[in-house]
DRENPA-3360 file (N, C-alpha, C; in nm, 2 decimals, always signed):
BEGIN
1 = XXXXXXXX = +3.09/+0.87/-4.95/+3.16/+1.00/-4.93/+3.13/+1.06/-4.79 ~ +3.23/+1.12/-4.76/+3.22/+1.14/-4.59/+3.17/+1.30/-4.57 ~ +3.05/+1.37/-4.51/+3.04/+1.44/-4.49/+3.08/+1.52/-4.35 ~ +3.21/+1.66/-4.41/+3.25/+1.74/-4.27/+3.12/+1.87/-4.22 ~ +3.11/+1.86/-4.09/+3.02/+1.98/-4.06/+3.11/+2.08/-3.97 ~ +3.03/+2.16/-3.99/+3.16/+2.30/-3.89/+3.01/+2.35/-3.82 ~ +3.05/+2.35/-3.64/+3.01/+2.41/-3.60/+3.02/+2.57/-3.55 ~ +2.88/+2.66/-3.62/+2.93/+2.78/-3.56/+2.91/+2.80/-3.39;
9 = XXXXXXXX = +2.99/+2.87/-3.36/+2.99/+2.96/-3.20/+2.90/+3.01/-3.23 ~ +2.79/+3.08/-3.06/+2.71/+3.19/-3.07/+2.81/+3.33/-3.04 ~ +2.89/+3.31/-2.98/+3.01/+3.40/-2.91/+3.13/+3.38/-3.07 ~ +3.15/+3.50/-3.14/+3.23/+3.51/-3.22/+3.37/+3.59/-3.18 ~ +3.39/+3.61/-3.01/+3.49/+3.65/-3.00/+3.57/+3.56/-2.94 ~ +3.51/+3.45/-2.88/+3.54/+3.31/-2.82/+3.66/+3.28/-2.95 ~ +3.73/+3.25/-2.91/+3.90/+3.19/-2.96/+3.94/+3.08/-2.88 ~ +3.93/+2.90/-2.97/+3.99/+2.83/-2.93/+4.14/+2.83/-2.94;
17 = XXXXXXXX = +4.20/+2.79/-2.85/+4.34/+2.81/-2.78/+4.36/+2.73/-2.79 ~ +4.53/+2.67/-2.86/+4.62/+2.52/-2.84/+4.70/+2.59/-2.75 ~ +4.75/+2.53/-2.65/+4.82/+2.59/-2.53/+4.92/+2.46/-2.48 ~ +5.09/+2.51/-2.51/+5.14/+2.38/-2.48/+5.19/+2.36/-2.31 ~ +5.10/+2.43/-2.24/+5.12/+2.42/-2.03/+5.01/+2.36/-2.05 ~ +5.02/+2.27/-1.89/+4.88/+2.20/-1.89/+4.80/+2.26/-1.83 ~ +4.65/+2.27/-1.84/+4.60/+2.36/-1.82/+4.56/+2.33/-1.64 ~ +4.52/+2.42/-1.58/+4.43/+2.42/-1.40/+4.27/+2.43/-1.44;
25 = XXXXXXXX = +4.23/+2.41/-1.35/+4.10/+2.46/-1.30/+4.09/+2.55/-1.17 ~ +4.02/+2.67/-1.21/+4.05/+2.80/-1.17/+3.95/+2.77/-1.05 ~ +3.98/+2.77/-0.94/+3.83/+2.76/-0.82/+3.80/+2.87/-0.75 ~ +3.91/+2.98/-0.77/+3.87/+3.11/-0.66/+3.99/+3.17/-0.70 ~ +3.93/+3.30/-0.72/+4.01/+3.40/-0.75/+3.99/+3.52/-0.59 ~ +4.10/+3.55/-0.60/+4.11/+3.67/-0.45/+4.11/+3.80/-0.56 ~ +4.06/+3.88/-0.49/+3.94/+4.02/-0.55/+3.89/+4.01/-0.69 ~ +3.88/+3.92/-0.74/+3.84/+3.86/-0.87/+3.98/+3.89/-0.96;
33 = XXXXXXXX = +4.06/+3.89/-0.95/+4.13/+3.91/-1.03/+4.27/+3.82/-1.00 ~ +4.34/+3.82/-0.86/+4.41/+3.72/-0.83/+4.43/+3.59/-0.81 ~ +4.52/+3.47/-0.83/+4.46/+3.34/-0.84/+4.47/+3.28/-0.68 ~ +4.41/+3.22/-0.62/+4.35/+3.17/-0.47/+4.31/+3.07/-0.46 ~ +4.28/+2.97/-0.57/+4.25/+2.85/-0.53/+4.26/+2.75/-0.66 ~ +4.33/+2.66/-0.73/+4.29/+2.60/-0.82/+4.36/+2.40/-0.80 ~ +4.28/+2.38/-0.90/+4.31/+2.27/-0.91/+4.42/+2.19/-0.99 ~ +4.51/+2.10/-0.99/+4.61/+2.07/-1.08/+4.63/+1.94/-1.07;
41 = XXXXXXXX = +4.61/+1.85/-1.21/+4.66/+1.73/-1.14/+4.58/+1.63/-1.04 ~ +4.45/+1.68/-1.03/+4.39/+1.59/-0.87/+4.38/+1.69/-0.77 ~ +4.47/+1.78/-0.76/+4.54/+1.82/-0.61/+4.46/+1.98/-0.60 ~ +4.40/+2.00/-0.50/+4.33/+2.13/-0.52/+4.47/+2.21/-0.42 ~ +4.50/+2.32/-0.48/+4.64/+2.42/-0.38/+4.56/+2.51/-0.38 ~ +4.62/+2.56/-0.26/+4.59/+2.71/-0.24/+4.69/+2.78/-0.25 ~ +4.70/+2.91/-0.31/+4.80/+2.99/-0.31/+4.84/+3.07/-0.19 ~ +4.92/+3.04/-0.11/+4.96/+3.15/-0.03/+4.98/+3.30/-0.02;
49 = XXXXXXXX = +5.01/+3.36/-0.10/+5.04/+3.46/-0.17/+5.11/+3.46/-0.32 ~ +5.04/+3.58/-0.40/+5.17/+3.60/-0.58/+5.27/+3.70/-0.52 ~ +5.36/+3.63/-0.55/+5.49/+3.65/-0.57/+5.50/+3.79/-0.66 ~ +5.45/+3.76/-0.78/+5.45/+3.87/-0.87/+5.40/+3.82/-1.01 ~ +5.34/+3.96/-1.08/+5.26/+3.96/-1.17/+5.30/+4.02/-1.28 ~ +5.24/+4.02/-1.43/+5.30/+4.08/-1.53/+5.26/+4.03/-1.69 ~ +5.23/+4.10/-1.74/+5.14/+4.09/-1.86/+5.23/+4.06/-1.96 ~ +5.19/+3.96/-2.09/+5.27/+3.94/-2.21/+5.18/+3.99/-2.32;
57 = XXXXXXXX = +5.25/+4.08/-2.37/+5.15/+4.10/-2.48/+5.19/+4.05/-2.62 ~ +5.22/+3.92/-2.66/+5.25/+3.87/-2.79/+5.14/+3.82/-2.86 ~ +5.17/+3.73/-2.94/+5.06/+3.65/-3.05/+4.96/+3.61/-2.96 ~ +5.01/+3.52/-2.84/+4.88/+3.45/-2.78/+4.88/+3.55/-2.63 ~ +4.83/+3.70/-2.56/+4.87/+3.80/-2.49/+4.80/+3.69/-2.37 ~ +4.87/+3.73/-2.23/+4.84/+3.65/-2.11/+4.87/+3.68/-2.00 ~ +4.79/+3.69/-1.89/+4.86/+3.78/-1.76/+4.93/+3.66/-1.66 ~ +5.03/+3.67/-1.61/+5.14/+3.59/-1.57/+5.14/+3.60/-1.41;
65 = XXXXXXXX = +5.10/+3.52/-1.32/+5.14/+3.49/-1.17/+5.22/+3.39/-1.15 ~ +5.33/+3.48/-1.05/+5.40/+3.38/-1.00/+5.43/+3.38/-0.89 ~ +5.32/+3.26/-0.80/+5.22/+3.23/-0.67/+5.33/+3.14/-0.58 ~ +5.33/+3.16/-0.46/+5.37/+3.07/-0.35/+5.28/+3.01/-0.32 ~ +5.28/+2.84/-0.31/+5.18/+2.72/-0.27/+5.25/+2.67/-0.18 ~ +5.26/+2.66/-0.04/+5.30/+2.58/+0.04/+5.46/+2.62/+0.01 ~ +5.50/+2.50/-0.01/+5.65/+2.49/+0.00/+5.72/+2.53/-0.18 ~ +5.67/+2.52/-0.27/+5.66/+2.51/-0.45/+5.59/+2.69/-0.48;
73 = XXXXXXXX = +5.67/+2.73/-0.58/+5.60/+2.87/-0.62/+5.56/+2.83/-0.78 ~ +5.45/+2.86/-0.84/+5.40/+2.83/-0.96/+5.41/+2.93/-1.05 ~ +5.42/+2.90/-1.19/+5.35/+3.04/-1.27/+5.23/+2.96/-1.34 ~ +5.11/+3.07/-1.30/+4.97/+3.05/-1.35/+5.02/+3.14/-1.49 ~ +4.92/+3.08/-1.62/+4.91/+3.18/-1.71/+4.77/+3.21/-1.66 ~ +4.69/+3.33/-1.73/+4.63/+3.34/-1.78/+4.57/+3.39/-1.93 ~ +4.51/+3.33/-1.98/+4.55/+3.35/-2.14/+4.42/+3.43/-2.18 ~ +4.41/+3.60/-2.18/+4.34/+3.68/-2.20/+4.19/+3.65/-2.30;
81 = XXXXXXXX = +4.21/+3.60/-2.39/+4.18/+3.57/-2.54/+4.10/+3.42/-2.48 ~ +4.11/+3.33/-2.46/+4.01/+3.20/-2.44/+3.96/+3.19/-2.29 ~ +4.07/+3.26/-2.19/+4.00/+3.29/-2.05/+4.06/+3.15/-1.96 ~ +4.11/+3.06/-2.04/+4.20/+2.95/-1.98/+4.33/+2.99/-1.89 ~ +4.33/+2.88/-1.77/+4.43/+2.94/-1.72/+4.57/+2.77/-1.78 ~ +4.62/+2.82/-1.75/+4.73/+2.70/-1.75/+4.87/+2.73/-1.65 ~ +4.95/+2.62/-1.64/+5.09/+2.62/-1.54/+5.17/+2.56/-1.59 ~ +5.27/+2.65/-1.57/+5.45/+2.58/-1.58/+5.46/+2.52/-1.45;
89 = XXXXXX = +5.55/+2.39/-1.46/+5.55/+2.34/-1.34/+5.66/+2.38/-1.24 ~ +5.67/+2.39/-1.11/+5.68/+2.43/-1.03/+5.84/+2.52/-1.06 ~ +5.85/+2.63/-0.98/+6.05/+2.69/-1.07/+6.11/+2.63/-0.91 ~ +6.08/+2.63/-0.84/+6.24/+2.59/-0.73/+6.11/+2.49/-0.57 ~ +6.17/+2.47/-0.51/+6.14/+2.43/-0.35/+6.24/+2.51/-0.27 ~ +6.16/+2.52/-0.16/+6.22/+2.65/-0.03/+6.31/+2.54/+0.03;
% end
C-alpha cells in the first residue's frame, strides 16, 4: 500500500499558482516596483522603458506591464497572490 504525505507551508498565505505564460526571473525592479531587468529563456533583457501599466482584478488578480525591450515590447504579469512574474510573448516589432 502506497503511502501519500502532504506537506504543510510555514507561510499559510503562500498560494501555489498554475499559470499558463511562461514564467521570467525577475532580476531588478526600478523603484521596487517597476520591471528593469529580467531573465527569459537564457536571455537576460533589459527594459527600456513600460509602456503602460494596469491591474486585473479577477480569480487569479495581477498587475500587468507592458515594457519596451530593445526592438520587442512585452507584457510582464505579475501575479499578486504567489509573487511570480510570467510573459506573453512579444505583441509587435518596431
Amino acid at each position: 500500500m502506497e503511502e501519500t504525505r502532504t506537506r504543510q507551508t510555514s507561510n499559510p498565505r503562500k498560494v501555489k499558482m498554475t499559470h499558463h505564460r511562461p514564467r521570467v526571473e525577475m532580476l531588478a525592479l526600478r523603484f521596487g516596483y517597476f520591471p528593469k531587468v529580467f531573465m527569459y529563456k537564457g536571455q537576460r533583457i533589459v527594459v527600456n522603458h513600460v509602456v503602460r501599466c494596469w491591474n486585473v482584478s479577477a480569480k487569479n488578480p495581477r498587475l500587468v506591464f507592458l515594457v519596451e525591450c530593445g526592438d520587442k515590447q512585452h507584457q510582464l504579469n505579475h501575479h499578486t497572490l504567489s509573487g511570480e512574474w510570467t510573459i506573453d510573448e512579444p505583441t509587435n516589432d518596431h
